[in-house]
PDB file of N, CA, C, O and CB in Angstrom:
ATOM      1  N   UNK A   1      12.077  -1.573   7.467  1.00  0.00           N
ATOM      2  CA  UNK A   1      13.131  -1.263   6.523  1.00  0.00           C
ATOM      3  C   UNK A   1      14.396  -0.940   7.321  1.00  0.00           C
ATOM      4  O   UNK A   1      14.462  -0.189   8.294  1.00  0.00           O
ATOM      5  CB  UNK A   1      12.724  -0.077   5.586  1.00  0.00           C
ATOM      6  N   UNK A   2      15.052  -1.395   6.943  1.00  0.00           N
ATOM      7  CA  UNK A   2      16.656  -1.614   7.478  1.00  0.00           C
ATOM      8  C   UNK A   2      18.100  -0.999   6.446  1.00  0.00           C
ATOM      9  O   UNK A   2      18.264  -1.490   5.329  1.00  0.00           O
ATOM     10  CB  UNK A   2      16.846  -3.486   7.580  1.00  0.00           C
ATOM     11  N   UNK A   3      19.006   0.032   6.947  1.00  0.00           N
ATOM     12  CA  UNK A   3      19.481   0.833   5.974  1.00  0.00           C
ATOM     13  C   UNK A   3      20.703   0.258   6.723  1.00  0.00           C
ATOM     14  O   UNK A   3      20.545   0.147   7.939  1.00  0.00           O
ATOM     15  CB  UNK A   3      19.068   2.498   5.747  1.00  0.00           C
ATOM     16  N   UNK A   4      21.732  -0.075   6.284  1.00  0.00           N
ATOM     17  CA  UNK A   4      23.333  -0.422   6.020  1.00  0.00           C
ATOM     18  C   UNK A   4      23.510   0.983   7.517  1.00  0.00           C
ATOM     19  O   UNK A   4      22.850   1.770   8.196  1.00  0.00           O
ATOM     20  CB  UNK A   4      24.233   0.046   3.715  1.00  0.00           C
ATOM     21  N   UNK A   5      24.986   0.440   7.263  1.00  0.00           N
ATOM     22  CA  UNK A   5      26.089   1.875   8.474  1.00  0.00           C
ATOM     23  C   UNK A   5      26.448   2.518   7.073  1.00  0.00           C
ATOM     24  O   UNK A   5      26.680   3.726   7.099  1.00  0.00           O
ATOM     25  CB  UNK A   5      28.146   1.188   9.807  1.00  0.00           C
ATOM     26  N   UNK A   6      26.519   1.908   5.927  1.00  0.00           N
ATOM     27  CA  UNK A   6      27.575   2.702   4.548  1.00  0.00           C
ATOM     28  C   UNK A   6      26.529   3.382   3.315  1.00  0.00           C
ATOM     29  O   UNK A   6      26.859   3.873   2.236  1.00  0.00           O
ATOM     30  CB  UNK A   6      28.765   1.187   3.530  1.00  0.00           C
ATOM     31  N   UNK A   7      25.097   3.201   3.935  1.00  0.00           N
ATOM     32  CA  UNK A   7      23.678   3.582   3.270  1.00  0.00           C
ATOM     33  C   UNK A   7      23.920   3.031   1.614  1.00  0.00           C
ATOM     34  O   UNK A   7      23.597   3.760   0.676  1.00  0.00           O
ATOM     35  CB  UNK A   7      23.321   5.559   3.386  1.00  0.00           C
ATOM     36  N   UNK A   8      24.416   1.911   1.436  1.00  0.00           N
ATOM     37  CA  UNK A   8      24.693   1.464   0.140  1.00  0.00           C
ATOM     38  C   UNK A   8      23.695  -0.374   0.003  1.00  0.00           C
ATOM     39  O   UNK A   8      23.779  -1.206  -0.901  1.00  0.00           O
ATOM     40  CB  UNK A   8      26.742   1.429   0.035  1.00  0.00           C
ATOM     41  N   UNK A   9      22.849  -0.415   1.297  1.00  0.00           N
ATOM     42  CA  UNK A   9      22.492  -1.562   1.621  1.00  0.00           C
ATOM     43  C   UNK A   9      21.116  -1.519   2.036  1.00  0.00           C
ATOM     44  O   UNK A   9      21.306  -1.274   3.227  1.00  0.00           O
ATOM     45  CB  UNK A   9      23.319  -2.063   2.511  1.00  0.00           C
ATOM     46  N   UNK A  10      19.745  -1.587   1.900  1.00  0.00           N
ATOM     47  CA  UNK A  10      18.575  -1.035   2.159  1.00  0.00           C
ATOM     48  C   UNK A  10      17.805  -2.669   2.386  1.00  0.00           C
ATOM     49  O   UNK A  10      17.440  -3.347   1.426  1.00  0.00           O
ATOM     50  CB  UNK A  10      18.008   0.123   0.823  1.00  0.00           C
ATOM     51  N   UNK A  11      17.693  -3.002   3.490  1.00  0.00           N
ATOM     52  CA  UNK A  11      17.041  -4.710   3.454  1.00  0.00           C
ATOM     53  C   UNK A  11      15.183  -4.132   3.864  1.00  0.00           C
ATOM     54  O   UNK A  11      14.852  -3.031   4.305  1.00  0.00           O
ATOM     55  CB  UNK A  11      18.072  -6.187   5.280  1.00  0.00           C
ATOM     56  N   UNK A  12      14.395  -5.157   3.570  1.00  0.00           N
ATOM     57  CA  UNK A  12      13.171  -4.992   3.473  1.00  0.00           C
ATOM     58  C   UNK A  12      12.536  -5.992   3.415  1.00  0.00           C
ATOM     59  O   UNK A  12      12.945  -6.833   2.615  1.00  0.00           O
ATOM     60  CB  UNK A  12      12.882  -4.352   2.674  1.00  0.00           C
ATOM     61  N   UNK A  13      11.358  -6.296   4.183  1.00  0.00           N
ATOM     62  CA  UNK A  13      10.129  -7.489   3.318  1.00  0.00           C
ATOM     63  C   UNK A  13       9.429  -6.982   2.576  1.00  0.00           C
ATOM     64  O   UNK A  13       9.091  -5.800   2.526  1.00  0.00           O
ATOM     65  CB  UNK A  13       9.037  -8.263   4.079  1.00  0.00           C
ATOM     66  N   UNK A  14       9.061  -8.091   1.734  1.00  0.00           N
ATOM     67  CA  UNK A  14       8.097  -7.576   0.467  1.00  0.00           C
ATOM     68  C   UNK A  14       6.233  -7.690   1.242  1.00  0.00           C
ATOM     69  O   UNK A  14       6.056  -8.036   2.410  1.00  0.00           O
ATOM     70  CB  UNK A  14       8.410  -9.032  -1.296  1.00  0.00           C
ATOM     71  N   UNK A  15       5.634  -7.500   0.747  1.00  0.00           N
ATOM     72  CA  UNK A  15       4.293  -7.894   0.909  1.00  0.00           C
ATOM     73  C   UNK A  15       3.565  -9.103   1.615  1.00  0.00           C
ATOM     74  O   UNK A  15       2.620  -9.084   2.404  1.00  0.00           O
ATOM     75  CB  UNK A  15       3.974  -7.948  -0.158  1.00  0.00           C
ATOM     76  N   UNK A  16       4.502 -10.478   0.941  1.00  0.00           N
ATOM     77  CA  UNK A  16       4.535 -11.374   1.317  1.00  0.00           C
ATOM     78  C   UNK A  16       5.339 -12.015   2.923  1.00  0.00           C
ATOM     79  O   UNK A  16       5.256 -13.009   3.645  1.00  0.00           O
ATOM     80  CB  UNK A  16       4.817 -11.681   0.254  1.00  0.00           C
ATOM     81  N   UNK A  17       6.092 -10.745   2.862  1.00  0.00           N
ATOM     82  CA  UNK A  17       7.246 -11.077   3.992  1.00  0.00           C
ATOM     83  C   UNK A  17       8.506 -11.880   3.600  1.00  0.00           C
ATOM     84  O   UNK A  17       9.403 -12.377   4.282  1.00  0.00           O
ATOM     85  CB  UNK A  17       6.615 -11.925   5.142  1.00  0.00           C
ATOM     86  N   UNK A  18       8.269 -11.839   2.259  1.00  0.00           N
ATOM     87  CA  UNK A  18       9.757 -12.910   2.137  1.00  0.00           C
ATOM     88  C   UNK A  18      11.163 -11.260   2.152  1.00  0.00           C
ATOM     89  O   UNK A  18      10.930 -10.153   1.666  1.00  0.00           O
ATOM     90  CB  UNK A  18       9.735 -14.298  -0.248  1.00  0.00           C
ATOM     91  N   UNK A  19      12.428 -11.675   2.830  1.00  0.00           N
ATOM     92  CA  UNK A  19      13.326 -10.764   2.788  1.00  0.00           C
ATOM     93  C   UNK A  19      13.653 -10.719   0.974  1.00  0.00           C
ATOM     94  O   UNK A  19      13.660 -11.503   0.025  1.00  0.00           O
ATOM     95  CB  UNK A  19      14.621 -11.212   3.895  1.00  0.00           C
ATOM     96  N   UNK A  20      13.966  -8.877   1.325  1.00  0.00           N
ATOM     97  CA  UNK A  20      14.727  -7.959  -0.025  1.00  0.00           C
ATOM     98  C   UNK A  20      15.256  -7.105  -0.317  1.00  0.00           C
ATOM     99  O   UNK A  20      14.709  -6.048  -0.001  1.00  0.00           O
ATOM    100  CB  UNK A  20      14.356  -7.613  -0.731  1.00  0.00           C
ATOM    101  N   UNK A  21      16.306  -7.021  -0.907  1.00  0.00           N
ATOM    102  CA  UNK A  21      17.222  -5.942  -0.643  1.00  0.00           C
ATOM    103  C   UNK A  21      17.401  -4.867  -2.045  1.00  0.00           C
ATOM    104  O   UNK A  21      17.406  -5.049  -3.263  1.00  0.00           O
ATOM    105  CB  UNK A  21      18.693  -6.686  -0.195  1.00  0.00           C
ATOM    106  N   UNK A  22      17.496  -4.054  -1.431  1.00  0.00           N
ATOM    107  CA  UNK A  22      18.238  -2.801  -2.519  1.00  0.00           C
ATOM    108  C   UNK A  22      19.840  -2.334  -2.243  1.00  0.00           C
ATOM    109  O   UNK A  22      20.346  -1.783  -1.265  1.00  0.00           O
ATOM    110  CB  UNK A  22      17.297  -1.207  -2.318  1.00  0.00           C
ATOM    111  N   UNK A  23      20.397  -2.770  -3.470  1.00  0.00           N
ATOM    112  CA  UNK A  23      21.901  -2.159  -2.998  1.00  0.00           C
ATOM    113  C   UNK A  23      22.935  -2.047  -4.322  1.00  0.00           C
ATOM    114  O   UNK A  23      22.884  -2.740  -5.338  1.00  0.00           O
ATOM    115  CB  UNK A  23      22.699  -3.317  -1.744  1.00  0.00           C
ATOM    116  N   UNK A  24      23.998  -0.845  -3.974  1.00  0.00           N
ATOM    117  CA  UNK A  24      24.839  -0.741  -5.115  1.00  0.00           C
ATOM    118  C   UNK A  24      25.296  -2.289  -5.239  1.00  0.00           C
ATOM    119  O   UNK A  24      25.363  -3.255  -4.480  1.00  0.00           O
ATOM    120  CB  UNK A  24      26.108   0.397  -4.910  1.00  0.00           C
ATOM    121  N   UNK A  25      25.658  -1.926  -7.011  1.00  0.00           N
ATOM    122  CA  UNK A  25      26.224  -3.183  -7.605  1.00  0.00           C
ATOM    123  C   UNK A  25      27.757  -2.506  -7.673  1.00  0.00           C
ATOM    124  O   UNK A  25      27.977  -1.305  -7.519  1.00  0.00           O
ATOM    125  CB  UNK A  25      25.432  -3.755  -9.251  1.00  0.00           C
ATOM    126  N   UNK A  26      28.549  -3.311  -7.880  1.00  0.00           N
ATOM    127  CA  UNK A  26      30.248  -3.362  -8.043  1.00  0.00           C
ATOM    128  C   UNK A  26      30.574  -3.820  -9.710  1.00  0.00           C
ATOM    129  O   UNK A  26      31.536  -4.548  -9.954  1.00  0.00           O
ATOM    130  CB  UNK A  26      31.030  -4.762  -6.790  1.00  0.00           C
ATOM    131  N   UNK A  27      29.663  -3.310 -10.812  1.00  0.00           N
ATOM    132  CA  UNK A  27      29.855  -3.373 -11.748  1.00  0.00           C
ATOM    133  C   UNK A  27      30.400  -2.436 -12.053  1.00  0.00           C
ATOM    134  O   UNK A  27      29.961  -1.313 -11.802  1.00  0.00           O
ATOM    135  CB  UNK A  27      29.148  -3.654 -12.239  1.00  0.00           C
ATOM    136  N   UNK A  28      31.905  -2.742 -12.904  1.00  0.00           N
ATOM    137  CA  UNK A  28      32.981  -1.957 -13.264  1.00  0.00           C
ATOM    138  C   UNK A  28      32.501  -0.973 -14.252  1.00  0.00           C
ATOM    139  O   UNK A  28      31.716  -1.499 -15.041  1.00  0.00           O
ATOM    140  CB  UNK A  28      34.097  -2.763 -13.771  1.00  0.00           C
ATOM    141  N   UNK A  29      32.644  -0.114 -14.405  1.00  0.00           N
ATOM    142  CA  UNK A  29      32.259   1.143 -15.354  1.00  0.00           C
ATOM    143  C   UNK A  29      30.832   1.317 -15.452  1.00  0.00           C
ATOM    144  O   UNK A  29      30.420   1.312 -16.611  1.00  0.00           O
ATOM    145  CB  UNK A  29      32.787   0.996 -16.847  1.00  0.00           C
ATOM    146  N   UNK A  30      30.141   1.439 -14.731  1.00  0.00           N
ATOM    147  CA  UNK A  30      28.415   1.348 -14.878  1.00  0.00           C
ATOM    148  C   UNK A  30      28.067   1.221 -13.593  1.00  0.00           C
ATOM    149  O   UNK A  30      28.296   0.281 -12.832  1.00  0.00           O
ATOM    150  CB  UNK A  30      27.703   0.044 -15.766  1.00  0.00           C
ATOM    151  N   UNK A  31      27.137   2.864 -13.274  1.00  0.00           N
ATOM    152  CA  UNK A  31      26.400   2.459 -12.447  1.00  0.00           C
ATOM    153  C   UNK A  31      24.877   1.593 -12.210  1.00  0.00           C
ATOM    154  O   UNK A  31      23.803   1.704 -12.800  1.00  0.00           O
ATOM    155  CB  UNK A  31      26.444   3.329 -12.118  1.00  0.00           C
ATOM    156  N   UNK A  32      25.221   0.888 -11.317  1.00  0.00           N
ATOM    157  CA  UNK A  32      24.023  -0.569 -11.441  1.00  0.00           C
ATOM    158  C   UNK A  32      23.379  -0.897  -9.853  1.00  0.00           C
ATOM    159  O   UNK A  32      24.137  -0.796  -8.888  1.00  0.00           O
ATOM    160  CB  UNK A  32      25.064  -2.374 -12.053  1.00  0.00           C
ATOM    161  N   UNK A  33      22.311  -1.192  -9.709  1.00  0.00           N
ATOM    162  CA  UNK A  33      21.453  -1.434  -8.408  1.00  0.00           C
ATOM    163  C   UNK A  33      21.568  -2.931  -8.266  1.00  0.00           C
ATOM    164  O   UNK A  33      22.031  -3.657  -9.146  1.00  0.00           O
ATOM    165  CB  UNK A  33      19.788  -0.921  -8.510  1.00  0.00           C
ATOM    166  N   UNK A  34      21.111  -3.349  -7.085  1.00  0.00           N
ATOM    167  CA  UNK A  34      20.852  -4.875  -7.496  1.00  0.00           C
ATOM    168  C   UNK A  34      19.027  -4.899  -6.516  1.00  0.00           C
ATOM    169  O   UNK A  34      18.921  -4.566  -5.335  1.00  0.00           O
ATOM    170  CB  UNK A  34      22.568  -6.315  -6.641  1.00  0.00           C
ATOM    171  N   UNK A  35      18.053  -5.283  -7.237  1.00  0.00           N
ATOM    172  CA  UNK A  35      16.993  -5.085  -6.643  1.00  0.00           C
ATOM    173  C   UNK A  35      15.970  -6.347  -6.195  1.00  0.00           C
ATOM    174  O   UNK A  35      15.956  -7.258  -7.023  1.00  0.00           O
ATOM    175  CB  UNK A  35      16.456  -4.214  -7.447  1.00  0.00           C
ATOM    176  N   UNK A  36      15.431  -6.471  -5.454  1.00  0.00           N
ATOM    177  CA  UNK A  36      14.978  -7.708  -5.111  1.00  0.00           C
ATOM    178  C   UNK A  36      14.975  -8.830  -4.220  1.00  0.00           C
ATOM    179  O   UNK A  36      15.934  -8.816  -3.448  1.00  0.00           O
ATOM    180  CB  UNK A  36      15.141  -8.039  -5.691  1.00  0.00           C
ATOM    181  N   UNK A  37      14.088  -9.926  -4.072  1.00  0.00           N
ATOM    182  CA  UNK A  37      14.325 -10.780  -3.000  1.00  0.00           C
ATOM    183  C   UNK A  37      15.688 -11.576  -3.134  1.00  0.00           C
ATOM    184  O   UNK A  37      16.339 -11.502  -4.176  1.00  0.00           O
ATOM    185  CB  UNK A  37      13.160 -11.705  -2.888  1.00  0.00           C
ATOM    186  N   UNK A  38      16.107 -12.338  -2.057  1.00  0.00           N
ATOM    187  CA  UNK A  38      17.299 -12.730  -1.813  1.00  0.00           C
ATOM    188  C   UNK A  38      17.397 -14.042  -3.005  1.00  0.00           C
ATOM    189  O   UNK A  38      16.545 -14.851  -3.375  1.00  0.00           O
ATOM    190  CB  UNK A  38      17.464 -13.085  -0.142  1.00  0.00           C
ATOM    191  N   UNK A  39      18.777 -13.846  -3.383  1.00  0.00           N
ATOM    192  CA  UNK A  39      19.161 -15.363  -4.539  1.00  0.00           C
ATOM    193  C   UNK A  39      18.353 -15.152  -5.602  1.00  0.00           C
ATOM    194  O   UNK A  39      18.107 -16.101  -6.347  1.00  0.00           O
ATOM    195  CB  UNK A  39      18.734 -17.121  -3.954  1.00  0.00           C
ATOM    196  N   UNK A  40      17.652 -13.515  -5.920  1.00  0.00           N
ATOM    197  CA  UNK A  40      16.635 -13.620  -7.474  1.00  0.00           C
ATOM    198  C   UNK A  40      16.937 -11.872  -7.542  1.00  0.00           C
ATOM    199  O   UNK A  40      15.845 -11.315  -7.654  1.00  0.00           O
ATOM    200  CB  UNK A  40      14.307 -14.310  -7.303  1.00  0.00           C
ATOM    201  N   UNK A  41      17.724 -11.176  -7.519  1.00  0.00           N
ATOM    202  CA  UNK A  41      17.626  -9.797  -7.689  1.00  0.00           C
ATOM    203  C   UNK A  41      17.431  -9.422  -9.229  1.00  0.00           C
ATOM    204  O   UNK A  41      17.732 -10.062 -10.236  1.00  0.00           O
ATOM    205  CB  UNK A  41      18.877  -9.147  -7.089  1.00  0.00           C
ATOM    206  N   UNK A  42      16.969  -8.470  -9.114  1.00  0.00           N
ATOM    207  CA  UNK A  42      17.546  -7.919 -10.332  1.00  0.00           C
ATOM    208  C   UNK A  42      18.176  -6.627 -10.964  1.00  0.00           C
ATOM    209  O   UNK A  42      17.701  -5.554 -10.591  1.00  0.00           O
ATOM    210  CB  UNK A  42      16.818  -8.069 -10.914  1.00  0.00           C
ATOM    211  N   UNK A  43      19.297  -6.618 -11.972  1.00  0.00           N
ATOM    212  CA  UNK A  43      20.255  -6.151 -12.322  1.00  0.00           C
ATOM    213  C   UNK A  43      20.118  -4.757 -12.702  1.00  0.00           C
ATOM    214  O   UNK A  43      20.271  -4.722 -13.923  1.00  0.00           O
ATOM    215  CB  UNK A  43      20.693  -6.880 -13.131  1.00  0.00           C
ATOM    216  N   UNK A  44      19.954  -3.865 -12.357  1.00  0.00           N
ATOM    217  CA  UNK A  44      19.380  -2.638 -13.260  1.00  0.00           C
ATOM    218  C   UNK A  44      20.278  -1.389 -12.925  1.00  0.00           C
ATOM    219  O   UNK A  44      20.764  -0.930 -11.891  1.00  0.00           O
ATOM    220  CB  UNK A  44      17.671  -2.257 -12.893  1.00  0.00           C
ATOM    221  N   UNK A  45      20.284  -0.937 -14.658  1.00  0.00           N
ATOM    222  CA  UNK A  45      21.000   0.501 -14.778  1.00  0.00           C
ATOM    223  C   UNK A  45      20.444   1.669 -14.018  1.00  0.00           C
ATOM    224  O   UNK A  45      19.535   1.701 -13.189  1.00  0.00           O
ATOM    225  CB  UNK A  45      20.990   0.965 -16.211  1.00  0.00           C
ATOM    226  N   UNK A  46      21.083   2.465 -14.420  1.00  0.00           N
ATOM    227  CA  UNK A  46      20.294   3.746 -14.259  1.00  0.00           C
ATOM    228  C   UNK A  46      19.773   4.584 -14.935  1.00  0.00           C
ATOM    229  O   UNK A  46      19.373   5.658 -14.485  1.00  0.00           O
ATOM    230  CB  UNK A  46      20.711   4.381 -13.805  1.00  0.00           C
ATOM    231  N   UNK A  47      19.684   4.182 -16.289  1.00  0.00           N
ATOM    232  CA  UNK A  47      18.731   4.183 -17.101  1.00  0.00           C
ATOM    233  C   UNK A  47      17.376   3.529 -16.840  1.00  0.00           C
ATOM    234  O   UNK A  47      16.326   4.163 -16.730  1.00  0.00           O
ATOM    235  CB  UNK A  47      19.232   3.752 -18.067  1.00  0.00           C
ATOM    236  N   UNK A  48      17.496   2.207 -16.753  1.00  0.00           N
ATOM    237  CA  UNK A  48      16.374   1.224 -16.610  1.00  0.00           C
ATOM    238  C   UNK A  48      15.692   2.059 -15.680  1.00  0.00           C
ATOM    239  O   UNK A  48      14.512   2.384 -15.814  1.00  0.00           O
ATOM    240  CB  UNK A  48      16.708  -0.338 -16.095  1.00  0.00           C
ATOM    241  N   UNK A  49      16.576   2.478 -14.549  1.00  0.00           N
ATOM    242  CA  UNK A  49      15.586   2.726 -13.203  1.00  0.00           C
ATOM    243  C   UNK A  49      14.811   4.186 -13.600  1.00  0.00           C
ATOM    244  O   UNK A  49      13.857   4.681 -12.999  1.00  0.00           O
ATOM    245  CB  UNK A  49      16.645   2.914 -11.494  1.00  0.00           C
ATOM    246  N   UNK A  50      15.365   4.614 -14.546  1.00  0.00           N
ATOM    247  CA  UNK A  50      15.084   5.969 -14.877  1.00  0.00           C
ATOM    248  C   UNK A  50      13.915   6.106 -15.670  1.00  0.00           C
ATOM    249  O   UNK A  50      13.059   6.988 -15.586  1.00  0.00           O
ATOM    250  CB  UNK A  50      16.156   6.569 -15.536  1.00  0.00           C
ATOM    251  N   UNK A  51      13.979   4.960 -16.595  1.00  0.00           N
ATOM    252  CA  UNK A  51      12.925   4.382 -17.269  1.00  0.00           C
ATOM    253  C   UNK A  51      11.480   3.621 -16.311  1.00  0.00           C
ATOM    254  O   UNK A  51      10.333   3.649 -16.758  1.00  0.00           O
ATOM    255  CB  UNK A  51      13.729   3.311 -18.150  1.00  0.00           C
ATOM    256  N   UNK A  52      11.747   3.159 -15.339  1.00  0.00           N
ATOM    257  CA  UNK A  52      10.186   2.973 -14.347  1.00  0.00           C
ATOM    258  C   UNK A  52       9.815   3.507 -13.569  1.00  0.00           C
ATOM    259  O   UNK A  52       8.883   3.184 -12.832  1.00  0.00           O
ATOM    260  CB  UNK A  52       9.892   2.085 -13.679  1.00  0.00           C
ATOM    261  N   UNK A  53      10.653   4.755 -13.530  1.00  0.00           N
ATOM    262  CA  UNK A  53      10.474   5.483 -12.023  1.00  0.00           C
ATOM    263  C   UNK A  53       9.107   6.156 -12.587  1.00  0.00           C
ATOM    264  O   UNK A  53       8.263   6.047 -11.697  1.00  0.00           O
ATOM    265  CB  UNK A  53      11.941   6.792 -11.372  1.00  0.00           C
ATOM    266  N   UNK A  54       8.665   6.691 -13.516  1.00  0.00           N
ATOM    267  CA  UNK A  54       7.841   7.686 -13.693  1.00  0.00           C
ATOM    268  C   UNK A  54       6.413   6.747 -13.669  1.00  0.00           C
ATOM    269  O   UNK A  54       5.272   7.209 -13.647  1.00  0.00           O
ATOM    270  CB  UNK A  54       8.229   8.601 -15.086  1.00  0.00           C
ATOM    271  N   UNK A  55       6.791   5.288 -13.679  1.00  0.00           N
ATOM    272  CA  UNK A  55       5.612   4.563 -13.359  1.00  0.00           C
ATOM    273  C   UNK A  55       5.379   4.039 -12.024  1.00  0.00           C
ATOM    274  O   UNK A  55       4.259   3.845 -11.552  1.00  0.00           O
ATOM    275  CB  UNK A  55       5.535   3.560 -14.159  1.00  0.00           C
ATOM    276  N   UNK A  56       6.814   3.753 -11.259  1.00  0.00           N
ATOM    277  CA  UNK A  56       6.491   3.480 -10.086  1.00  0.00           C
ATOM    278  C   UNK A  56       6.046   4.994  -9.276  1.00  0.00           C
ATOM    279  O   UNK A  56       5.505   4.843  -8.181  1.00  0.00           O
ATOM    280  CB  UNK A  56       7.711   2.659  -9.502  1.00  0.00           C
ATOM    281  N   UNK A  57       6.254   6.454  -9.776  1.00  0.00           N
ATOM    282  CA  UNK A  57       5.848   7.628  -9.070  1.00  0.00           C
ATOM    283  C   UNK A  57       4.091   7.494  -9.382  1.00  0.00           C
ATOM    284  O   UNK A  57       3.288   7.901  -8.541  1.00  0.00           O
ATOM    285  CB  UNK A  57       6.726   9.164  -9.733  1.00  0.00           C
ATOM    286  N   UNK A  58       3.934   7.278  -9.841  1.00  0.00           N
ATOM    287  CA  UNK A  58       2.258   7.321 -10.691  1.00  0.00           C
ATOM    288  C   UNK A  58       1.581   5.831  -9.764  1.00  0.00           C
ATOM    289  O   UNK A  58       0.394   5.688  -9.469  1.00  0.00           O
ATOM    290  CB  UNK A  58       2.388   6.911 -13.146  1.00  0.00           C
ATOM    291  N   UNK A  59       2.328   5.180  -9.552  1.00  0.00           N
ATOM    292  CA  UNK A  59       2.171   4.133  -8.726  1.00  0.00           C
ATOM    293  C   UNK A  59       1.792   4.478  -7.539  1.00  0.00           C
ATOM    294  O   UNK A  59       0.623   4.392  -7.161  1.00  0.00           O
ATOM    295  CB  UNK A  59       3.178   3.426  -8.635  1.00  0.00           C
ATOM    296  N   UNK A  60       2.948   4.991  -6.688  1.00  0.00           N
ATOM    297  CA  UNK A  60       2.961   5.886  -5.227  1.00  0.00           C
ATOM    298  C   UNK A  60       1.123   7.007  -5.555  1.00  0.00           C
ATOM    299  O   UNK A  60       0.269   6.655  -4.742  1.00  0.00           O
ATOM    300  CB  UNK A  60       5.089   7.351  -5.188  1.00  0.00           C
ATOM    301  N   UNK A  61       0.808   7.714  -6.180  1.00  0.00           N
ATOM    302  CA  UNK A  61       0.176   8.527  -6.469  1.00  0.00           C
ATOM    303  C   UNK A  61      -0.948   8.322  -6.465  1.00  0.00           C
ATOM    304  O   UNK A  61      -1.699   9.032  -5.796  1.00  0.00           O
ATOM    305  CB  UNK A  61       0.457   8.909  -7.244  1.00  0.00           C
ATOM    306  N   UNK A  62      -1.550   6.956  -7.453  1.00  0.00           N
ATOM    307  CA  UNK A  62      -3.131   6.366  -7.765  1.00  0.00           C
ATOM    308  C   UNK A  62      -3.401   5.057  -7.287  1.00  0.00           C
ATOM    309  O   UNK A  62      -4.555   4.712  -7.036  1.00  0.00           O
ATOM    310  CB  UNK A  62      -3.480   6.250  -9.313  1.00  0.00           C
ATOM    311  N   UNK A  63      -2.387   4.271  -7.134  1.00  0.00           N
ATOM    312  CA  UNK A  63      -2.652   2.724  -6.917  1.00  0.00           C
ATOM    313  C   UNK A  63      -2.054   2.260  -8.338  1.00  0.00           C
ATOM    314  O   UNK A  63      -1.572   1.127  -8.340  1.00  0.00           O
ATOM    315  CB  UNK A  63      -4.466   2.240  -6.636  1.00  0.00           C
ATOM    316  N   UNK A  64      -2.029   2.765  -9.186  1.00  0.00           N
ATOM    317  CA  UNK A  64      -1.727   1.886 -10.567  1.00  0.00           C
ATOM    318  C   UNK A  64      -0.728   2.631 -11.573  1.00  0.00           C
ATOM    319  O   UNK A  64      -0.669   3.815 -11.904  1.00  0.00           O
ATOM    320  CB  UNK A  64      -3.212   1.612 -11.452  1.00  0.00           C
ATOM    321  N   UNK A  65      -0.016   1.596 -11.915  1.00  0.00           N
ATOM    322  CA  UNK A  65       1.435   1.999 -12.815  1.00  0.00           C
ATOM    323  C   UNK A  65       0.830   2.797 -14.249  1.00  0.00           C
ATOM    324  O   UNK A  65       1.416   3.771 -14.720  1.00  0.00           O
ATOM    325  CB  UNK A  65       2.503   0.266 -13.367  1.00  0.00           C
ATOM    326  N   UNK A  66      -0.214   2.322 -14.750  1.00  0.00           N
ATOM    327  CA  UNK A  66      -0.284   3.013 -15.910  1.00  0.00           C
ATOM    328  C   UNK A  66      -1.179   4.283 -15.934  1.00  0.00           C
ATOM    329  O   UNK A  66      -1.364   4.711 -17.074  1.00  0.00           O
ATOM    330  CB  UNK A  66      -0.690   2.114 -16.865  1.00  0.00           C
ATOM    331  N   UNK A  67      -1.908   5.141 -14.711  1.00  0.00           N
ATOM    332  CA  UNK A  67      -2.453   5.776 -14.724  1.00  0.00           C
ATOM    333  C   UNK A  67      -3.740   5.740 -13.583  1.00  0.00           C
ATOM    334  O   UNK A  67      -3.650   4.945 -12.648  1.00  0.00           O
ATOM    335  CB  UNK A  67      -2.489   5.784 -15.836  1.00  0.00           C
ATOM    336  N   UNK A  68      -5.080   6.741 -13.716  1.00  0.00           N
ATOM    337  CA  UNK A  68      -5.897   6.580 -13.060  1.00  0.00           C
ATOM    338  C   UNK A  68      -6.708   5.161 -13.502  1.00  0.00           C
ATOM    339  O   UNK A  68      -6.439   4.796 -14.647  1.00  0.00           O
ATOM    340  CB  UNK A  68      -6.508   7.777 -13.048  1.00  0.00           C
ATOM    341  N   UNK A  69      -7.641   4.328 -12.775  1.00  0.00           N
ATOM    342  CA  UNK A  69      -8.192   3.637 -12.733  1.00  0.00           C
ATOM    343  C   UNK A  69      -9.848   4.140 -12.259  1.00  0.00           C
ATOM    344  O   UNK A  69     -10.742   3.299 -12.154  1.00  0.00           O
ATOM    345  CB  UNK A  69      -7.406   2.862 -12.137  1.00  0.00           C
TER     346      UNK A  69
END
């Protein structure tokens, strides 16, 4: 994992090894991420992110987004 000089730029491989990045978006009035492998990100608020975090934390935690298994 690879972090920017301006920490607004977070590059990474996925699983597969294909490159992916996390980084602020420059969307005017809204804060926005841009998430994902290169030429396919995707667009997300901070709501949205606010909205999966409690599954990707449960994720980090058990192995699985919706709970124990």
């Amino acid at each position: 994992m690879k972090i920017d000089s301006t920490n607004r730029v977070v590059e990474f491989t996925d699983y597969y090894g294909k490159r992916c990045s996390l980084h602020n978006s420059s969307l005017a009035g809204t804060a926005a991420i841009w998430l994902g492998p290169e030429n396919d990100c995707m667009h997300l608020s901070v709501e949205q992110v606010s909205e999966l975090l409690p599954f990707l934390e449960n994720f980090v935690r058990t192995g699985y987004i919706g709970g124990d298994k």
